[in-house]
RODO-2510 file (C-alpha; in nm, 4 decimals, decimal comma):
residues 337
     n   res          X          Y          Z
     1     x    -1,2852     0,7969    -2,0919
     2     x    -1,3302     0,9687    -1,7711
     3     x    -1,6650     0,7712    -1,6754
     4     x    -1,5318     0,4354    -1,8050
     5     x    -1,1997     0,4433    -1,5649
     6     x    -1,4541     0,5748    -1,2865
     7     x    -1,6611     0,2614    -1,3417
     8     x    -1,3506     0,0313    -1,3878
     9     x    -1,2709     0,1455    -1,0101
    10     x    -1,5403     0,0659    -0,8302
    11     x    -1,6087    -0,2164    -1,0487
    12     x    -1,3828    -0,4532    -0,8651
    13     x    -1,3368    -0,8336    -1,0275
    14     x    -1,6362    -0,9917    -1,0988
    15     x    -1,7254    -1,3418    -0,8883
    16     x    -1,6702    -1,4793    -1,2466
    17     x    -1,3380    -1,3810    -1,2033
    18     x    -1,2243    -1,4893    -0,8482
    19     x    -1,4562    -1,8558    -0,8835
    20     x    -1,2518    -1,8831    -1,2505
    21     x    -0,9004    -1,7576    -1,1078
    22     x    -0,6278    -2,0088    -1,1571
    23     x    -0,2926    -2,0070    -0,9964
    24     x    -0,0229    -1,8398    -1,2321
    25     x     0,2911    -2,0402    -1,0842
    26     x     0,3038    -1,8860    -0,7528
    27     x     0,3387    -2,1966    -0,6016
    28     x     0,6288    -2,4605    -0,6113
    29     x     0,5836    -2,7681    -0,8227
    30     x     0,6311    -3,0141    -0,5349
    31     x     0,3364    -3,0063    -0,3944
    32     x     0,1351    -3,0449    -0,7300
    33     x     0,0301    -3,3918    -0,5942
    34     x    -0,0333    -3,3498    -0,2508
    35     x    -0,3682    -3,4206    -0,0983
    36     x    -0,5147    -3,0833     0,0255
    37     x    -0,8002    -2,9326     0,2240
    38     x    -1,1097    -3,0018     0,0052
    39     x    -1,2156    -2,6246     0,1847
    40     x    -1,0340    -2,3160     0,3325
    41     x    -1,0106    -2,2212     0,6053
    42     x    -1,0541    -2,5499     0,8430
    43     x    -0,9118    -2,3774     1,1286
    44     x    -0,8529    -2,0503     1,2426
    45     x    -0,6744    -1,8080     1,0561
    46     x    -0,3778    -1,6005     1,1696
    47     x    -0,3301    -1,2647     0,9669
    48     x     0,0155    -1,1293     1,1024
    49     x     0,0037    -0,7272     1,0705
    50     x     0,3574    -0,5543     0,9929
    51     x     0,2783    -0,2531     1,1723
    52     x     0,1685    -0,1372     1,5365
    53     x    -0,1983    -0,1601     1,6475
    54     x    -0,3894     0,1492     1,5577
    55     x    -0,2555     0,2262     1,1912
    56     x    -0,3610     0,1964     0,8863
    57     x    -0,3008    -0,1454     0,8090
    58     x    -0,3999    -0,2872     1,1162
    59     x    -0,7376    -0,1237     1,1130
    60     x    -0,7624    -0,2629     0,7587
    61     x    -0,6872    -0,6237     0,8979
    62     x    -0,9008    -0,6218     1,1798
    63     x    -1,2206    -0,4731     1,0176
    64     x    -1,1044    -0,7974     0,7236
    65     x    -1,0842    -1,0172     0,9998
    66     x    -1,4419    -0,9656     1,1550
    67     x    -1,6249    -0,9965     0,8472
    68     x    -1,4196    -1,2902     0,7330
    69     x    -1,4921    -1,4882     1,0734
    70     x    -1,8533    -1,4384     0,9844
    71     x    -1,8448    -1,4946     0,6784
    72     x    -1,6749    -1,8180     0,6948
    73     x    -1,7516    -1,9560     1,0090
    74     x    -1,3753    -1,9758     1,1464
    75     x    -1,2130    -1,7440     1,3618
    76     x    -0,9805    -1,4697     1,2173
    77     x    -0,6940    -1,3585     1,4621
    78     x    -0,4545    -1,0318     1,3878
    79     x    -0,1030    -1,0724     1,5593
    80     x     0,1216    -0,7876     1,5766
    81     x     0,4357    -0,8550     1,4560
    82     x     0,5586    -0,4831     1,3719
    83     x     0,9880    -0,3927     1,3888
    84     x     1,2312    -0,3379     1,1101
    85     x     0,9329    -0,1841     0,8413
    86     x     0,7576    -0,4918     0,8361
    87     x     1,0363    -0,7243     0,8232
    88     x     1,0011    -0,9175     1,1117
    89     x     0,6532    -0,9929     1,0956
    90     x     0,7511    -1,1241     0,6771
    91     x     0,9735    -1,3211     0,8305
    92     x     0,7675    -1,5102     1,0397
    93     x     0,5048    -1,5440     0,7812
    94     x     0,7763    -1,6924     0,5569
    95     x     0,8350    -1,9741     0,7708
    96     x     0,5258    -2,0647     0,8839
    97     x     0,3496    -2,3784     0,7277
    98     x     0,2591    -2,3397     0,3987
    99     x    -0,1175    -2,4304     0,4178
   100     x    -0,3493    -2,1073     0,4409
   101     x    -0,3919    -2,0287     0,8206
   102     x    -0,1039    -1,7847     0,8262
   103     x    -0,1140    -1,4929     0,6639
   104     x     0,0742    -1,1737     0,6060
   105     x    -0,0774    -0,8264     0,5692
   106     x     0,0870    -0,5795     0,4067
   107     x     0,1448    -0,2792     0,2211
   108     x     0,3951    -0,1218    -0,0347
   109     x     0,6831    -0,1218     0,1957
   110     x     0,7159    -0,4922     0,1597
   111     x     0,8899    -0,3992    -0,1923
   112     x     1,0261    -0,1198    -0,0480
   113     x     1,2422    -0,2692     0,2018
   114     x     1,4734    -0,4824    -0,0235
   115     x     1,6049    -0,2126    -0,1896
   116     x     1,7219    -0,0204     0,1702
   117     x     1,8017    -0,3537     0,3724
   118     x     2,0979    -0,4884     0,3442
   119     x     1,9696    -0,8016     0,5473
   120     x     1,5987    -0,9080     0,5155
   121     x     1,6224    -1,2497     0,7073
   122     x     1,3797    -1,3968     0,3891
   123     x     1,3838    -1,3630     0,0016
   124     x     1,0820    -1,1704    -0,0904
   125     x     1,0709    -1,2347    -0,4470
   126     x     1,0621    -1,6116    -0,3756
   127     x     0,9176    -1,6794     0,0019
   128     x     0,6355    -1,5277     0,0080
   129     x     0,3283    -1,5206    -0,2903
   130     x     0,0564    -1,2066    -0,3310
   131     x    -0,2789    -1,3923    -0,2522
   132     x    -0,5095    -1,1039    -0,3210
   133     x    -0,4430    -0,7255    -0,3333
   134     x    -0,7812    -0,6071    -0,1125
   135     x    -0,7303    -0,1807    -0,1283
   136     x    -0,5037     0,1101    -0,2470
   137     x    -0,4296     0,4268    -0,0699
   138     x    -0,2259     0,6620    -0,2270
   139     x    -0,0080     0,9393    -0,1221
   140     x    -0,1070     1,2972    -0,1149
   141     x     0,1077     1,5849    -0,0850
   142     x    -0,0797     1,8683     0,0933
   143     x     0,0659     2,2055     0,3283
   144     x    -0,0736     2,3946     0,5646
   145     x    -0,4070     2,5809     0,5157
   146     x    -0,2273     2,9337     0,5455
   147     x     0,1430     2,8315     0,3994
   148     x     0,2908     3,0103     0,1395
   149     x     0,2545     2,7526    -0,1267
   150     x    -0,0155     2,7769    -0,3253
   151     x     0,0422     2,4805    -0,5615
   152     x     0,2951     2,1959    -0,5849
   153     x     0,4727     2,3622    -0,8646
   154     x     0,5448     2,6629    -0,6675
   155     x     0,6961     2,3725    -0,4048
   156     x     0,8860     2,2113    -0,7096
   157     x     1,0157     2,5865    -0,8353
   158     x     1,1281     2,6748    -0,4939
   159     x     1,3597     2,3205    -0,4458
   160     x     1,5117     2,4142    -0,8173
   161     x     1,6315     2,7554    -0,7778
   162     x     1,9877     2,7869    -0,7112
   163     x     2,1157     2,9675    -0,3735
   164     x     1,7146     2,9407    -0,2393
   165     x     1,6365     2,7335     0,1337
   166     x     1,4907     2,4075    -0,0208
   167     x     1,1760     2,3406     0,1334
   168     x     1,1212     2,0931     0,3927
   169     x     0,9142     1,7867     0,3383
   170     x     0,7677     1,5513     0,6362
   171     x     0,7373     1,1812     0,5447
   172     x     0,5792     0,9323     0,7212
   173     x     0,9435     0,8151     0,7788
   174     x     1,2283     0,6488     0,6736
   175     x     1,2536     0,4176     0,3702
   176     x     0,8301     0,4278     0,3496
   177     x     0,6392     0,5087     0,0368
   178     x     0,6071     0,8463     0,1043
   179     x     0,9660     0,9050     0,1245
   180     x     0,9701     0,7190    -0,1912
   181     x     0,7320     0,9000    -0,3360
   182     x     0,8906     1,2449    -0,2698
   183     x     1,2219     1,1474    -0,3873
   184     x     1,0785     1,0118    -0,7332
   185     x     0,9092     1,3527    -0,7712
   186     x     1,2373     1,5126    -0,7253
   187     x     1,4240     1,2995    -0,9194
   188     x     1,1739     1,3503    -1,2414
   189     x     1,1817     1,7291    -1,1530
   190     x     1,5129     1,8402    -1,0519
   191     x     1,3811     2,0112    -0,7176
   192     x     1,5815     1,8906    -0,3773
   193     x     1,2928     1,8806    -0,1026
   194     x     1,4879     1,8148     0,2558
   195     x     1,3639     1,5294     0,3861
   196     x     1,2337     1,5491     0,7740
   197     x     1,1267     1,1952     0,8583
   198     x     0,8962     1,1406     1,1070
   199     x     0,7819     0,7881     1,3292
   200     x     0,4786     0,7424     1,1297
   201     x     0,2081     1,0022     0,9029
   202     x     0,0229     1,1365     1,2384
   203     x     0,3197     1,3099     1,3631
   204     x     0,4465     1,4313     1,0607
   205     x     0,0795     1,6158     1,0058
   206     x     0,1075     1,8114     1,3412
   207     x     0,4536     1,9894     1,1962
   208     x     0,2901     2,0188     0,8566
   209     x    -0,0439     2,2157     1,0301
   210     x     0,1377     2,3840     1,2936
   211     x     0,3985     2,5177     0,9790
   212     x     0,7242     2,3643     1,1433
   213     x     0,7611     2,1617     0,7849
   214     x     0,6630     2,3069     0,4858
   215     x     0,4592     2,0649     0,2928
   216     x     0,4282     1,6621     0,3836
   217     x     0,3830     1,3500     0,1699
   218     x     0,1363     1,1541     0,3631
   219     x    -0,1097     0,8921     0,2988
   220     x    -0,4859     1,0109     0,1890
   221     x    -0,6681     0,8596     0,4296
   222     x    -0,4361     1,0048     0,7439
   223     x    -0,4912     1,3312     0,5900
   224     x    -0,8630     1,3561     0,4767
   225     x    -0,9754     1,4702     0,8340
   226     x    -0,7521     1,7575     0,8318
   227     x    -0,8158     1,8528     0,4886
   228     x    -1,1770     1,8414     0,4943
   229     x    -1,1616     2,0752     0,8249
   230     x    -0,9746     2,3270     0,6302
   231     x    -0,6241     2,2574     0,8409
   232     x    -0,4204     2,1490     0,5125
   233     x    -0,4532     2,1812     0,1763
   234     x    -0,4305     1,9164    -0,0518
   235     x    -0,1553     2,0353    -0,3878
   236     x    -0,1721     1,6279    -0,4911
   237     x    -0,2151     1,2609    -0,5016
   238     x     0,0543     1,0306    -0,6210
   239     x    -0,1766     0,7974    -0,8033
   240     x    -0,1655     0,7830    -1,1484
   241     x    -0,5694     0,8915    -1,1675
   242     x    -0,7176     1,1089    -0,9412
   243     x    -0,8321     0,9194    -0,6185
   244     x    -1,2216     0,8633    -0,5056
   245     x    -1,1635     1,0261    -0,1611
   246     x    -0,9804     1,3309    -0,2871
   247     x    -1,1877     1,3545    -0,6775
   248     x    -1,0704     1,7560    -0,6846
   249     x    -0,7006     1,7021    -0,6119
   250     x    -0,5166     1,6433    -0,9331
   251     x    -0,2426     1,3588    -0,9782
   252     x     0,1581     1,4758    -1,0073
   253     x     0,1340     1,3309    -1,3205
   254     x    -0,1693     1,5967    -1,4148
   255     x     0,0845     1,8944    -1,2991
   256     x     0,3098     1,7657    -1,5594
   257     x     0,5894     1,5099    -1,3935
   258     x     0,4532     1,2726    -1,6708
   259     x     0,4561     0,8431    -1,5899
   260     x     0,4798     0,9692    -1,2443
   261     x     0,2832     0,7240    -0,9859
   262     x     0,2728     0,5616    -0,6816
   263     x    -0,0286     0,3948    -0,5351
   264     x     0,0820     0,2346    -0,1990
   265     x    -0,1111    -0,1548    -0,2104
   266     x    -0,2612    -0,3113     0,1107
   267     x    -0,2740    -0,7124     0,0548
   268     x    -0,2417    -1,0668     0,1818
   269     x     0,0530    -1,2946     0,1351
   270     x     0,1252    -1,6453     0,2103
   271     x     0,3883    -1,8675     0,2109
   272     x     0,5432    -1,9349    -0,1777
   273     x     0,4970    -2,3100    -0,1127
   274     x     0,1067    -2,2710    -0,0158
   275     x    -0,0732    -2,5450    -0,3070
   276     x    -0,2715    -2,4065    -0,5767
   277     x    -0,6046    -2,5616    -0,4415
   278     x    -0,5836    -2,3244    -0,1464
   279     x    -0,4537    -2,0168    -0,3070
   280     x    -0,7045    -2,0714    -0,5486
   281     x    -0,9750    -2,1114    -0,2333
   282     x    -0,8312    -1,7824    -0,0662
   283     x    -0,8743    -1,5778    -0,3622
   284     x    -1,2359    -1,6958    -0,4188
   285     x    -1,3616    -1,6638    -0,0815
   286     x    -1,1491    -1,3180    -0,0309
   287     x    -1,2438    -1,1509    -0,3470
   288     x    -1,6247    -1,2655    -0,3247
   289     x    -1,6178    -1,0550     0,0469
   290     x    -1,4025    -0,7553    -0,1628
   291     x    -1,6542    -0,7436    -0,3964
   292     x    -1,9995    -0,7183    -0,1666
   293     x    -2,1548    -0,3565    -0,1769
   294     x    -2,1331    -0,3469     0,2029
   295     x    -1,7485    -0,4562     0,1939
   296     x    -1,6489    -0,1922    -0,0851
   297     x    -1,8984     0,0837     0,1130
   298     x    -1,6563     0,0446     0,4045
   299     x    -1,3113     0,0563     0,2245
   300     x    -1,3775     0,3759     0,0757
   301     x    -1,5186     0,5413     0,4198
   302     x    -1,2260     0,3804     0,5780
   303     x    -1,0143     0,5636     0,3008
   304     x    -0,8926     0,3328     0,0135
   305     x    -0,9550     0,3336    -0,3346
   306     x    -1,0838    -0,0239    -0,4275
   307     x    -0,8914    -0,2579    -0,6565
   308     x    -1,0304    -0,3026    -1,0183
   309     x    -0,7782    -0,6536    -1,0722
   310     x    -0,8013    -1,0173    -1,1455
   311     x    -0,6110    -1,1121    -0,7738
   312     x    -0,4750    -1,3581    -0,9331
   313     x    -0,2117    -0,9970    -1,0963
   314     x    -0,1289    -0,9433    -0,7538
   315     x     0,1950    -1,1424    -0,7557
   316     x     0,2997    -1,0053    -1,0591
   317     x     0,2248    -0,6252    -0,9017
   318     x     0,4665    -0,7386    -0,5827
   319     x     0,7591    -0,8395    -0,8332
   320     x     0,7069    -0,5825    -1,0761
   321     x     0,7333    -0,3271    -0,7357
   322     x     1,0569    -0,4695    -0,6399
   323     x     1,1946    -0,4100    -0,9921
   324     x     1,0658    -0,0694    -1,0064
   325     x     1,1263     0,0201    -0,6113
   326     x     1,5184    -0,1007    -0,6268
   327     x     1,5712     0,1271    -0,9713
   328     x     1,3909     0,4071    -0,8025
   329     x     1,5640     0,4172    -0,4374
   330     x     1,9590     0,3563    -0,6343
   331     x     1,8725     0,6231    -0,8542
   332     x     1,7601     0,8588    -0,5454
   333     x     1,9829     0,7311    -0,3011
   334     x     1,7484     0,6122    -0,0265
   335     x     1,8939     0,4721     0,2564
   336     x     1,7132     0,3733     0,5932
   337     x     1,9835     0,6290     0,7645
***
């Protein structure tokens, strides 16, 4: 079982499957018989990032962007539109014309944020559509190479006992998945972790190494460096299977939280009203560049697991998420405060 899930990651959607890919009703009916572009893109492409330059996502997007422009012969330009966890730049997305050249990358927050805005300025169940879900990169709990935890269930002991200090937890800040991620864990465990959120995973990791904060919830790839230096220690991922760039870290759900996961999603959007014919082009010419050696070679160096999906799920994933986020954050009480 082991091998076959092993294969089933890194065997990402055949071409099969993108060329065959139909559009499951993410668009609106009303533009079932309007003429569109015989091929995508005919112009340049915008792909609006929700976060600063530098981060994750952005990296993600430009790195997309370069071999997209060569691969399709039309220029592929990132725009910064970071403020409110990703809301602004959704926004914008959500009103641009429906026709493929503007595009929204994001991650899990996007189903995050309904749940601890009270005021998105869009509907993101119905104004945007997934196009294709390109990487994951989960979560990974990890403390200081010389802390006094040995193991996350010495972490989750330590937040049950009555009358002890809870331990302190750095997130990569308010209303995120890894503050999401931590408060699931304590809901399904009955530990209270103090939550010390920080403006983004790089400066929580300096409190975590330096010992300020007792363990942090970070994402993988932000935290490889340090781990594979010997700085932190890695206790465990928040996947529901173990992830390719951490193999020897088990899953919270292998420690015994069982049903526990979450695997923070990097994907494109597009406006809900964007025709089939195009979403149907997108996915085909996207998922044919996710699935070349070279393409998948680079994800995983850059520190994502690769998706193992038809695309045309990835909808589904964002609404499911917004279900599952909203139930999680009432139940735990997070707030953006």
């Amino acid at each position: 079982m082991h091998d076959r899930r092993w294969l089933r990651r890194f065997g990402v959607a055949t071409l099969a499957v993108f060329a065959a890919a139909a559009a499951v009703g993410v668009a609106r009916s009303d533009h079932s018989n309007k003429p569109v572009p015989r091929d995508w893109p005919s112009g340049p492409v915008t792909l609006v990032v929700t976060f600063p330059p530098g981060g994750g996502t952005d990296t993600l997007a430009r790195r997309l962007a370069d071999r997209l422009h060569h691969k399709l012969g039309q220029p592929f330009v990132v725009e910064n539109r970071s403020g409110a966890s990703g809301n602004i730049g959704a926004q914008a997305v959500a009103r641009a014309a429906a026709d493929g050249h503007t595009l929204l990358v994001a991650n899990s927050s996007y189903a995050i944020n309904p749940a601890v805005f009270s005021e998105l300025g869009f509907d993101p169940a119905q104004d945007l559509t997934g196009v294709i879900n390109v990487a994951y990169v989960p979560s990974v709990i990890v403390t200081a190479a010389e802390s006094r935890w040995p193991d996350l269930r010495t972490v989750v002991d330590a937040g049950r006992a009555s009358g002890a200090q809870a331990p302190a937890y750095a997130s990569c800040g308010n209303g995120t998945p890894q503050h999401l991620a931590a408060g699931m864990l304590n809901q399904s465990t009955g530990s209270q972790w103090l939550h010390v959120p920080y403006r983004g995973c790089g400066p929580a990791l300096i409190d975590v190494m330096s010992g300020t904060v007792d363990v942090g919830v970070v994402t993988a790839s932000s935290a490889l460096p340090h781990i594979q230096s010997g700085k932190l220690r890695a206790l465990a991922v928040t996947s529901a299977e173990r992830s390719a760039l951490l193999p020897d870290t088990p899953t919270v759900a292998e420690l015994g939280v069982t049903g526990y996961e979450l695997n923070q999603w990097h994907g494109l959007l597009a406006p809900a009203d964007t025709p089939p014919a195009i979403m149907r082009e997108m996915r085909r010419a996207i998922g044919e560049l996710l699935n070349e050696p070279a393409m998948q070679r680079e994800l995983v160096a850059m520190g994502y697991d690769l998706v193992n999906h038809d695309p045309t799920e990835f909808p589904a994933t964002i609404h499911a998420d917004l279900q599952r986020f909203a139930d999680a954050a009432r139940a735990i009480g997070l707030t953006m405060n």
